[in-house]
Every structure is written in C-alpha cells, then in structure tokens.
BAFI-3210 file (N, C-alpha, C; in Angstrom, 3 decimals, decimal comma, padded with zeros to 6 digits):
// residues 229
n [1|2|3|4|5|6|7|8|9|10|11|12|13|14|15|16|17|18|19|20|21|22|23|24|25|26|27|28|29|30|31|32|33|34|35|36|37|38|39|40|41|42|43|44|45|46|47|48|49|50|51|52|53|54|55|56|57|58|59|60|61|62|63|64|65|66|67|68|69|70|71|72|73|74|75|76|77|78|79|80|81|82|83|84|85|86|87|88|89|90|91|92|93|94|95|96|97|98|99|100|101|102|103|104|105|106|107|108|109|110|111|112|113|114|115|116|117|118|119|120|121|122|123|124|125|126|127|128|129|130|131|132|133|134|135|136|137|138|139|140|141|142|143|144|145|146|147|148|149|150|151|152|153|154|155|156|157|158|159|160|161|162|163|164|165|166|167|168|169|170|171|172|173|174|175|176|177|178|179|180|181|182|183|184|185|186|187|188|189|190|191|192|193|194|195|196|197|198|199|200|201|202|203|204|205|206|207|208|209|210|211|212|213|214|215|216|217|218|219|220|221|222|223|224|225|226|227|228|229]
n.u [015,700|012,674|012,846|013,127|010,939|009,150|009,770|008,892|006,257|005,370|006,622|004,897|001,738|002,465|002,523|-000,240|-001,317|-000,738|-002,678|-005,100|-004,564|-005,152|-005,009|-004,094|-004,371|-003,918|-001,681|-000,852|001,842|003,370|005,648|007,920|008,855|007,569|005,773|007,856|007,844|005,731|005,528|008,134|006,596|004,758|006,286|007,289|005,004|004,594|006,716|005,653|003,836|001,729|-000,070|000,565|-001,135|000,854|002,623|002,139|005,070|005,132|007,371|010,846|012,548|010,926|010,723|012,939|013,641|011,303|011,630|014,184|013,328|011,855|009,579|006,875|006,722|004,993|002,980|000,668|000,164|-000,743|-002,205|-004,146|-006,548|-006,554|-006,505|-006,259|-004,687|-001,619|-000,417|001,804|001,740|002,428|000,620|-002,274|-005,729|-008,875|-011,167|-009,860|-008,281|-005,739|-002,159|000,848|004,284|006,323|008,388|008,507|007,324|004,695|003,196|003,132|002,568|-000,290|-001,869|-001,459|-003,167|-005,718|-005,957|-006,451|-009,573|-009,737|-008,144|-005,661|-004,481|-001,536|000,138|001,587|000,964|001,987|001,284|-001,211|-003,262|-004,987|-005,593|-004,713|-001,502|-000,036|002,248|003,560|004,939|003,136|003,220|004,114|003,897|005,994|006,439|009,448|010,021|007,859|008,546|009,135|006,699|004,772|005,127|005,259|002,167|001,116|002,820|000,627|-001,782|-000,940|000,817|004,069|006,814|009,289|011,738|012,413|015,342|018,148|020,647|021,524|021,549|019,420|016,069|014,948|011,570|010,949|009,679|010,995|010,205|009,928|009,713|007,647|008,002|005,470|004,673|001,880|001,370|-000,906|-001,737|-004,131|-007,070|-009,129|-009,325|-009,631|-010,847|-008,414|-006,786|-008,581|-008,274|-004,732|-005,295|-005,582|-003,461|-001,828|000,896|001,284|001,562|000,424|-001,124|000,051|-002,013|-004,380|-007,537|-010,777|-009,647|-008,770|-009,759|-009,911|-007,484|-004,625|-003,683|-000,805|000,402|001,538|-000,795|-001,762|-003,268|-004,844|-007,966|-009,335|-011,870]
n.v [-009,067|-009,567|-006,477|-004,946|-005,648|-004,383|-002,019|-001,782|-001,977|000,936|002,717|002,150|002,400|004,887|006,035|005,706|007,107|009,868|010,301|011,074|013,811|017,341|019,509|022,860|022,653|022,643|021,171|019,439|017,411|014,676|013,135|010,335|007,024|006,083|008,306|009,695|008,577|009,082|011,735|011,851|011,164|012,778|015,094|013,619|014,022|016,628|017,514|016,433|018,345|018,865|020,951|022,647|024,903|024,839|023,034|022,064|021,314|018,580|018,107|019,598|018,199|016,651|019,297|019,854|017,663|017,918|020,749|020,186|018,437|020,118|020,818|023,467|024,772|025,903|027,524|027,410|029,741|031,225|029,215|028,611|026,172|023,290|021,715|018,614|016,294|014,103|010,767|008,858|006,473|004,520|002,303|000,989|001,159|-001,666|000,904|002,519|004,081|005,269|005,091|007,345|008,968|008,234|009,209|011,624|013,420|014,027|016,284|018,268|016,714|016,197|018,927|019,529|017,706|018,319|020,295|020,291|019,445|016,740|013,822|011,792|008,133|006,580|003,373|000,426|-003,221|-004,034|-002,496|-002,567|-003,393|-005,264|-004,204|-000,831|-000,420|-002,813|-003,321|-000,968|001,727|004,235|007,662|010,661|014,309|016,348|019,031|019,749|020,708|019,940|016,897|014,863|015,162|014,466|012,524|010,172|010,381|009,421|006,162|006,068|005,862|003,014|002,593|001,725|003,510|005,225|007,418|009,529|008,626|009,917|008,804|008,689|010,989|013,131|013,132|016,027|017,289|018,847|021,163|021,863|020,008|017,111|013,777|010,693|007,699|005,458|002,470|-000,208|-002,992|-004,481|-003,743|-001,350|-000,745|001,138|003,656|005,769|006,989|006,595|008,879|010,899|010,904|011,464|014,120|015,471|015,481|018,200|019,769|018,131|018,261|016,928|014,239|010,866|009,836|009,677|010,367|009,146|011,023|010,309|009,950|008,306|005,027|004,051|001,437|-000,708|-004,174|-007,848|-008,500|-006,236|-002,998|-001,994|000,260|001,773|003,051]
n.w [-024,901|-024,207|-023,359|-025,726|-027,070|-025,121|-025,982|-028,396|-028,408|-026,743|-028,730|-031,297|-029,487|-029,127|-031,428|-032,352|-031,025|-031,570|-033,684|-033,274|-032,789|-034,470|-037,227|-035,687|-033,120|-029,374|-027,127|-024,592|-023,105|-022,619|-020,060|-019,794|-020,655|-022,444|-023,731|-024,594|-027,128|-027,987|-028,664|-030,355|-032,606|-032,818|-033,455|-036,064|-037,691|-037,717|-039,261|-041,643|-041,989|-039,928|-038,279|-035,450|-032,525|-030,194|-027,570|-024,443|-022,021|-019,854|-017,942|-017,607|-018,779|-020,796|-022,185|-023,474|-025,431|-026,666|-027,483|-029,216|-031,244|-032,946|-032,056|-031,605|-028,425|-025,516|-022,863|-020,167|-019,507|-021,635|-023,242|-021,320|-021,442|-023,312|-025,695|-026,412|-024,253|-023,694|-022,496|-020,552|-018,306|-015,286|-014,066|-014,775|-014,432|-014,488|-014,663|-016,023|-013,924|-012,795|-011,853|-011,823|-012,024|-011,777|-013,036|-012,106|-012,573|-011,582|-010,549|-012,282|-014,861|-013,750|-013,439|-016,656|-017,176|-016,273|-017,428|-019,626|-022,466|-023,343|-022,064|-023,214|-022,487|-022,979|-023,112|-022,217|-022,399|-020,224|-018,102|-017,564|-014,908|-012,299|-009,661|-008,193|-007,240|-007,148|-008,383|-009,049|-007,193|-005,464|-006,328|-003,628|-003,902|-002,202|000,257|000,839|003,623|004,957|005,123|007,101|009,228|006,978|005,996|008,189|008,511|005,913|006,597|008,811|007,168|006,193|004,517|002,970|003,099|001,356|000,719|-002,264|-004,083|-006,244|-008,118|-005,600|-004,011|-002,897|-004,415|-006,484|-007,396|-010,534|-009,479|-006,580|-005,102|-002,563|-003,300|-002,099|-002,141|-002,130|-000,506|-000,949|000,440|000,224|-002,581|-003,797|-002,153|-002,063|-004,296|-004,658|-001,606|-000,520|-002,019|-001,552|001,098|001,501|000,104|001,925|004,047|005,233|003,389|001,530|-001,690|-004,123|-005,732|-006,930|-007,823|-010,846|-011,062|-012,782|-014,782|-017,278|-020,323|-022,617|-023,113|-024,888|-025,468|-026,254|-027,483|-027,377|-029,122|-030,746|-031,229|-028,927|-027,579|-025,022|-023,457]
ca.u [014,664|011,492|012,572|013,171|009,482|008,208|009,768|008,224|005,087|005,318|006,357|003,002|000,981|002,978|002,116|-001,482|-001,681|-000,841|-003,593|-005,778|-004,132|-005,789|-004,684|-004,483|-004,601|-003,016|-001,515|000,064|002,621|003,517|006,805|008,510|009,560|006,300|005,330|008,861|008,049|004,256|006,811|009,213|006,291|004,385|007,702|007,086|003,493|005,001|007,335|004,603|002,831|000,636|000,506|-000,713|-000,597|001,786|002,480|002,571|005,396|005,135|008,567|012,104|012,818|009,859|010,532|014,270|013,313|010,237|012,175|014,986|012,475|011,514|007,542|006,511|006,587|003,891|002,381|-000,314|-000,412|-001,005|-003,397|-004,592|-007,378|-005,694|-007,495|-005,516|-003,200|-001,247|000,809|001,659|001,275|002,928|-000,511|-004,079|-006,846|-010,227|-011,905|-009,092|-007,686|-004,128|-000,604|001,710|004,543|007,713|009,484|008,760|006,784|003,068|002,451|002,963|001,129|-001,858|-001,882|-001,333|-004,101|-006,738|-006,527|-007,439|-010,495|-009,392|-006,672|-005,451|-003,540|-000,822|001,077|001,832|-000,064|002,640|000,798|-002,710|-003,558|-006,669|-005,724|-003,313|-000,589|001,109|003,438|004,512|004,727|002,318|004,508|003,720|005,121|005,487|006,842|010,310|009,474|007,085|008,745|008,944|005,384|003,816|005,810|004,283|000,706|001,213|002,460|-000,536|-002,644|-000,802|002,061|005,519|006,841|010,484|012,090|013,173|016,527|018,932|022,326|022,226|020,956|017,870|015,652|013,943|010,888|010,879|009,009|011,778|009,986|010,635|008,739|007,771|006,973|004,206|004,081|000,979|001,738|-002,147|-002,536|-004,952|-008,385|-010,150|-008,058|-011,363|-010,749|-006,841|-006,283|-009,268|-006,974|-003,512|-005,192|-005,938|-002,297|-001,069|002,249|001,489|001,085|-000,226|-000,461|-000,492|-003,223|-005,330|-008,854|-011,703|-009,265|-008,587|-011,019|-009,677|-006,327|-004,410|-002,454|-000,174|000,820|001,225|-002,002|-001,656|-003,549|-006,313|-008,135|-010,324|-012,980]
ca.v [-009,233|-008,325|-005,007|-004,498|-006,024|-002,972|-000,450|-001,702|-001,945|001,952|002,911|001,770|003,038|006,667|006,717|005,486|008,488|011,542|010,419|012,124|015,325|017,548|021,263|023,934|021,975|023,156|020,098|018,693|016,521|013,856|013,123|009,211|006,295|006,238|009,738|010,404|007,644|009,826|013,231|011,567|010,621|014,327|015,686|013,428|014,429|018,079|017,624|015,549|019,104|018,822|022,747|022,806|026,392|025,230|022,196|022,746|020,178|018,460|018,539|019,701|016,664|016,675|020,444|020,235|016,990|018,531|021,886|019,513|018,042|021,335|020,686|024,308|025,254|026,785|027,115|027,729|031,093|031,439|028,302|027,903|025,413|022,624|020,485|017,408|015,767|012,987|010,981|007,401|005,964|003,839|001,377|000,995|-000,333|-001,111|001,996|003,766|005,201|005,511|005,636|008,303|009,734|007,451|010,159|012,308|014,920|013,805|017,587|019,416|015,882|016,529|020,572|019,813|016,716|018,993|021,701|019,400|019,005|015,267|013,865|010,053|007,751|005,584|002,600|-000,984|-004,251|-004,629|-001,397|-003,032|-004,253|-005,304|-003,089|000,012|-000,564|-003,670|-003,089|000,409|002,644|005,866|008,825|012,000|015,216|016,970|020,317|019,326|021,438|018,677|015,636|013,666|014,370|013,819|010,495|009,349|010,019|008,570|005,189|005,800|004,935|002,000|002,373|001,906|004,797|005,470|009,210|008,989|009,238|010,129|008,705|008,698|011,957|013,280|013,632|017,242|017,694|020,367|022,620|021,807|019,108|015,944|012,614|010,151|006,838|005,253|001,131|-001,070|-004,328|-005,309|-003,293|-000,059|-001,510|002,098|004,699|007,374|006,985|007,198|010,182|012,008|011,281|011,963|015,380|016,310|016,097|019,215|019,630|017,063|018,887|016,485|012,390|009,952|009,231|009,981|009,372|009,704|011,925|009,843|009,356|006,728|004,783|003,608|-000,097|-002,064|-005,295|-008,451|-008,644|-004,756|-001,383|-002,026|001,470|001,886|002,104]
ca.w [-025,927|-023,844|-023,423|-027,161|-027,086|-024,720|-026,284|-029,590|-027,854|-026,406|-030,017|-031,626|-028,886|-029,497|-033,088|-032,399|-030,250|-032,570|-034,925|-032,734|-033,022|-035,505|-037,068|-034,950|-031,618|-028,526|-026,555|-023,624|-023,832|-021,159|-019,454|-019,824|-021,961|-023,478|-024,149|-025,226|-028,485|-028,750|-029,090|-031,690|-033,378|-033,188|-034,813|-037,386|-037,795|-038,397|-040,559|-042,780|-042,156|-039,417|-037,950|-034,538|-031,792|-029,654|-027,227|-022,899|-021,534|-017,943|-017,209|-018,212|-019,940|-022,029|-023,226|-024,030|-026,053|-027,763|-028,740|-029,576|-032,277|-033,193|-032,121|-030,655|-026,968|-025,409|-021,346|-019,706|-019,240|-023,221|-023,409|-019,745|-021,751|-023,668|-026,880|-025,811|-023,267|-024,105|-021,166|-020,388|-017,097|-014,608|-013,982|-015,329|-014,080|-016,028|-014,911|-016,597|-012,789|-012,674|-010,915|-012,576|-011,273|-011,689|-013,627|-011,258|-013,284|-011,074|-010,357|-013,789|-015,279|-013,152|-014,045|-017,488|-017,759|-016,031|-018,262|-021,197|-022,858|-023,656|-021,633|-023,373|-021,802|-023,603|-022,234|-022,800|-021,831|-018,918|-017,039|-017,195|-013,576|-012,098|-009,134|-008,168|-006,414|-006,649|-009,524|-009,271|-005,816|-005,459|-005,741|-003,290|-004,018|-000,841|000,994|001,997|005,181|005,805|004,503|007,867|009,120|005,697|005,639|009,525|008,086|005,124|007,332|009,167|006,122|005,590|002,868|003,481|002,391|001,173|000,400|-003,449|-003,947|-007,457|-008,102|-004,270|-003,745|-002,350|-005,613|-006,398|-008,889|-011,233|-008,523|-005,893|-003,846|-002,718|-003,616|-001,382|-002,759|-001,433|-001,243|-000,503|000,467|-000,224|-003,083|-003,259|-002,257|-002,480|-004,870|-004,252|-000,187|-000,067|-002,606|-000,560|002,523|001,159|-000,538|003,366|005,140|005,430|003,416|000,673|-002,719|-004,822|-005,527|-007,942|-008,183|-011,488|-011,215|-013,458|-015,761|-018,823|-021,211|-023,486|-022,727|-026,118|-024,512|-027,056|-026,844|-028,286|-029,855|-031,121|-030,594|-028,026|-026,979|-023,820|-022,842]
c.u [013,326|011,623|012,503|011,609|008,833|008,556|009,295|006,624|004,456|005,520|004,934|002,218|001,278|002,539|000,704|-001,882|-001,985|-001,646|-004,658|-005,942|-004,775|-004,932|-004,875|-004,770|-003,756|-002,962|-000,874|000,627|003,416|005,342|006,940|008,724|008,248|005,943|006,517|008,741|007,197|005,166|007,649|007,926|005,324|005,412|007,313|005,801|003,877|005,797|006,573|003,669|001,851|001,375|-000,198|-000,091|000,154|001,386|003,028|003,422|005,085|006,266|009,851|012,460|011,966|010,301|011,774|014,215|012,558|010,865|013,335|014,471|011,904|009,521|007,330|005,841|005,541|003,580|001,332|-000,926|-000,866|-002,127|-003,957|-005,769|-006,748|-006,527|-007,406|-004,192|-003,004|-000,283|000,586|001,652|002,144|001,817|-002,106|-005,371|-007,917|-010,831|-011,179|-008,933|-006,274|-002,820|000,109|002,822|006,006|008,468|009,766|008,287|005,180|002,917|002,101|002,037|000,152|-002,301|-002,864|-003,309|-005,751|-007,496|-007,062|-009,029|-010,883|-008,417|-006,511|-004,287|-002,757|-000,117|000,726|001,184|000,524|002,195|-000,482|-002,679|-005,277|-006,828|-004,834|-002,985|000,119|001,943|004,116|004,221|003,922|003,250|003,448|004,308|004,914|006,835|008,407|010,280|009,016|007,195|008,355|007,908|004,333|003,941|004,357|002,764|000,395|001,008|000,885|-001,522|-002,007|000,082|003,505|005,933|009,031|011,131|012,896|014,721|016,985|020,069|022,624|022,125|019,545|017,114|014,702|012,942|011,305|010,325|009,899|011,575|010,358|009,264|008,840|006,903|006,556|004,247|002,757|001,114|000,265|-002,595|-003,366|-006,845|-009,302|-009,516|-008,468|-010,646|-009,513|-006,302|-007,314|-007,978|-005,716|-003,720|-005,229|-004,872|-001,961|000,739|002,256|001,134|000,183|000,137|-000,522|-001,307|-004,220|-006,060|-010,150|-011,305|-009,203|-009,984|-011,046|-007,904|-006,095|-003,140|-002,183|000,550|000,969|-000,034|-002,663|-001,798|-004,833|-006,615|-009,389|-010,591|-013,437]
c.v [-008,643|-006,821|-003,610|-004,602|-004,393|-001,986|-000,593|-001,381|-000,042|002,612|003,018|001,843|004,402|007,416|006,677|007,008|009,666|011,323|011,245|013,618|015,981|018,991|022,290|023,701|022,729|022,015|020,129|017,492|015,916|013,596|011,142|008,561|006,336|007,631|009,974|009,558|008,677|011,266|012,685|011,347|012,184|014,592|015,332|013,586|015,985|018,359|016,927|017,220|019,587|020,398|022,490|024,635|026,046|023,582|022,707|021,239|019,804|018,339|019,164|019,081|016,676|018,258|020,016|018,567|017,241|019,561|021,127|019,445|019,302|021,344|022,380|024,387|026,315|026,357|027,476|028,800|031,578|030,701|027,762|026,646|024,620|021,740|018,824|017,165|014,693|012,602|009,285|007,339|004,664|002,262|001,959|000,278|-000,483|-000,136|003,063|004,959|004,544|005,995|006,290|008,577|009,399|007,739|011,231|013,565|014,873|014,971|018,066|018,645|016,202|017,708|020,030|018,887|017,191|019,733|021,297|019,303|017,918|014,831|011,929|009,862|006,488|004,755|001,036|-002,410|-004,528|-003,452|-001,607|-003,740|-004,171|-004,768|-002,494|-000,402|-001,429|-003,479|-002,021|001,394|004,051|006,381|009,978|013,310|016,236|017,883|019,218|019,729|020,508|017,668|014,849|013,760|014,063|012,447|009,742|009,665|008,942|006,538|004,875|005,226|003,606|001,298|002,288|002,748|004,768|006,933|008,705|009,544|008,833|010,198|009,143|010,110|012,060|013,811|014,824|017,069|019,170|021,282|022,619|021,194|018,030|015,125|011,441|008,860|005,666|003,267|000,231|-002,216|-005,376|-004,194|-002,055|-000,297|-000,017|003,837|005,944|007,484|007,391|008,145|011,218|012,309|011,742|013,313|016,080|016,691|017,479|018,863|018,685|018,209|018,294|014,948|012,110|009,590|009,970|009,411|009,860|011,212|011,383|009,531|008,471|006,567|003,641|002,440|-001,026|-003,078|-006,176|-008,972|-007,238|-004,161|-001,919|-000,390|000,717|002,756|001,491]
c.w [-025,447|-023,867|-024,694|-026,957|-026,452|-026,019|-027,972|-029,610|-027,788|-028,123|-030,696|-030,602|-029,045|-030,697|-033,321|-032,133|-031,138|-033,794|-034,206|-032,345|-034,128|-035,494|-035,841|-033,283|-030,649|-027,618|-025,736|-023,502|-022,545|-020,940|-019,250|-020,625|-023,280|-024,052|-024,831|-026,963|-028,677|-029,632|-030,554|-032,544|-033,803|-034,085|-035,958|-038,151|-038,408|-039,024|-041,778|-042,644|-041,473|-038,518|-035,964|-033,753|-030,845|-028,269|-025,258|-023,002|-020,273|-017,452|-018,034|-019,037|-021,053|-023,077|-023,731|-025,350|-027,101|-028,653|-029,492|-031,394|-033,041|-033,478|-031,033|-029,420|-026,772|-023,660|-021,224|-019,650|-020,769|-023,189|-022,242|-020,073|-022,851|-024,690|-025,989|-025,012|-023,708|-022,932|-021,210|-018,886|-016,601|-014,273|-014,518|-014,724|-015,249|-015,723|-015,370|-015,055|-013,045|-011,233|-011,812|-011,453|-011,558|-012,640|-012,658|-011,452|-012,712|-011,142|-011,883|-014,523|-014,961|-013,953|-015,553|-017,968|-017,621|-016,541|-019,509|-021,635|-022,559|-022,825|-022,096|-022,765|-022,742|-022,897|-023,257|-022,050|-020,465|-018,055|-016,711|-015,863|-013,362|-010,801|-008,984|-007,375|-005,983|-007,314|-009,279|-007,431|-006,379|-005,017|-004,959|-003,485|-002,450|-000,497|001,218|003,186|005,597|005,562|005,835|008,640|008,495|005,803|006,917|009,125|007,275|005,674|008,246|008,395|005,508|004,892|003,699|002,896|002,698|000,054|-001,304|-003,650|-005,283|-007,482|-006,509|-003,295|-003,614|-003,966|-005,240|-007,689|-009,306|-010,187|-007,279|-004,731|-003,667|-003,259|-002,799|-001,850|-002,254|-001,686|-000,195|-001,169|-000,728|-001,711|-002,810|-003,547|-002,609|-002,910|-004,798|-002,859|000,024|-000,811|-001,590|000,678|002,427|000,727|000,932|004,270|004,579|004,530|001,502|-000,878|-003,640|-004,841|-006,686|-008,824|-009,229|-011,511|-011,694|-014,591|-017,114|-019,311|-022,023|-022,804|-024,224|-025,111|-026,224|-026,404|-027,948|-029,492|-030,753|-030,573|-029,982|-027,675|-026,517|-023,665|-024,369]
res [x|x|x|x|x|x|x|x|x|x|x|x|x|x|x|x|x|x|x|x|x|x|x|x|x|x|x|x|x|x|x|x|x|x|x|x|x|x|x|x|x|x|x|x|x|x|x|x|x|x|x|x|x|x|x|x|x|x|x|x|x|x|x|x|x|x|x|x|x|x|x|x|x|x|x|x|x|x|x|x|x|x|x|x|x|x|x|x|x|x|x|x|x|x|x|x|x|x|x|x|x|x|x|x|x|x|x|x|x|x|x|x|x|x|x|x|x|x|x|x|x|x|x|x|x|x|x|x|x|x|x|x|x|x|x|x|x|x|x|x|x|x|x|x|x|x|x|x|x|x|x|x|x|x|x|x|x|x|x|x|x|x|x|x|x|x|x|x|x|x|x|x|x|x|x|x|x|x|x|x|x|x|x|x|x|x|x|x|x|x|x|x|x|x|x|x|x|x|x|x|x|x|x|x|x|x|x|x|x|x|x|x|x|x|x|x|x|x|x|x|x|x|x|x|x|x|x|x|x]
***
C-alpha cells in the first residue's frame, strides 16, 4: 500500500512539473522513478499539442523511454544551452542541495542540469531530510583505472564506501565507469567541504552531490503539491 502511495505521490509531482514547460522549449529530462512519471506526463502534454525543439536525456533509459513516447530527442551538441531541466532526486534538504545518483545517471544529470537556464527538482515527501546522507548513499563515478585509490581517499574522508554492483556484476554508467557509493554513518555535516574534496582526488569524475543547482523543488505528499523555496 505505501508504495502504491509513493508512486501516486511521484505521479502528481510529474504532472505538476510539465506545467512549467512552455512552446518551443528545449529540455532536459531526468533519469528514475520519478522523472520517468514527469516523461509519461510530457507525452501527454504533446499529444494535447504542446510543440517544444527537442528534449536532451541523462541516460539510456530515459531516451529509449522518451522516443518510446514519441517526445523528440535532442543533445547537446544542437542545444548546448537548455530552457529547462527536470530530474528527481534521491534526498533534499531545505537549502534545496541534493544527493542524485541512485540510477546511476549522476554524470549526464549534472551535464544536463548545468546547461539549464532553470533546473527543477521533483520528488516525494519521503526524500525531504534535514541533512544529506542518512537515507540514501553518495554515489561517485570514478575512472575504473582508479577505482581502489579513489575508494582509500574516499575512506579517508570518512564514508564507508562500497563498489556498486548489478545482478551481481560490477555496475558500468553510461560513460563506462564505475560508481562508488559513498555512506556516512553521521550524516553529511558540510556538503560545500566534502564535494570540494571529492572534486580534488585524482580519478573521481564527478559526485553526487548537487549544490546550489535547483531553483525550485516540486515535493508531493500527503498533504499535496508543496514547491520550494
């Protein structure tokens, strides 16, 4: 029953979302359970008519879903500048910083959320925390070349750190790295301080960690559509 509950939740935060879409937009379009409701619900935005120039995905999954729906494909190298991003999120805090990643699409997310104008964030009241990192692990995407002394830094700052693995296999992102996901026991007391440090090992490509990218975050719940700030 709760999980009917989320995914009613993620729903009505998906459809909140694509009201903010307008003609002629060029968008980015997020990768997980949530973003995949915002997508079903674009579609239905364009078959009601709505035209836009063309949508970037952040991963595999997201495009073969989107063209599925028949919402037009589009990258970077066409729209290297983006109207809107749309993406859900793994945790929230109140300054609207974020954990992403636990699809496994953190890099192309980042890319995509950068190139935005706007970048919103959708999710459900069960991703609100009052800090990162107890609920969900920080993913790293990192060099396999340098998986095991990214990892021993990593420990050095703190995290327990465990190599992600798929159906038992070593998992690859779309760009052919691994992910190394990141846990703090206490929580992430300063999310500024440990993305500085994680952007500095050698090897690491990119983190988790979004901060100071979203500009509003659309959270349903039992009490409806809340948007933040």
């Amino acid at each position: 029953m709760e999980h009917d509950q989320q995914d009613t939740w993620k729903h009505a935060a998906g459809v909140e979302a694509v009201k903010f879409i307008e003609d002629g937009m060029t968008l980015g379009i997020g990768t997980g359970t949530t973003a995949a409701q915002m997508i079903y619900a674009l579609a239905q935005r364009i078959q009601n008519g709505l035209r836009i120039r063309g949508a970037v995905p952040t991963s595999q999954a997201t495009a073969e879903l989107a063209a599925g729906l028949g919402i037009p494909l589009t990258d970077l190298d066409a729209y290297p500048e983006l109207d809107l991003a749309i993406d859900g999120t793994d945790e929230i805090d109140g300054q609207l910083r974020l954990i992403k990643g636990g699809g496994g699409a953190l890099l192309r997310e980042k890319i995509v959320a950068s190139s935005a104008h706007r970048f919103v964030v959708i999710g459900d009241v069960t991703k609100q925390v009052a800090q990162l990192g107890h609920t969900a692990p920080l993913p790293v995407e990192v060099i396999p070349f340098a998986a095991t002394p990214v990892r021993r830094r990593l420990e050095a700052l703190g995290a327990s750190v465990q190599m992600r693995q798929a159906s038992n296999t070593l998992f690859r992102t779309d760009n052919g790295n691994v992910i190394l996901d990141c846990f703090f026991a206490q929580g992430i007391a300063d999310p500024e301080e440990l993305e500085s440090r994680i952007r500095r090992i050698v090897g690491v490509v990119e983190s988790g960690l979004f901060l100071h990218m979203a500009e509003l975050a659309i959270i349903s719940g039992p009490d409806g559509i809340r948007v933040f700030p």
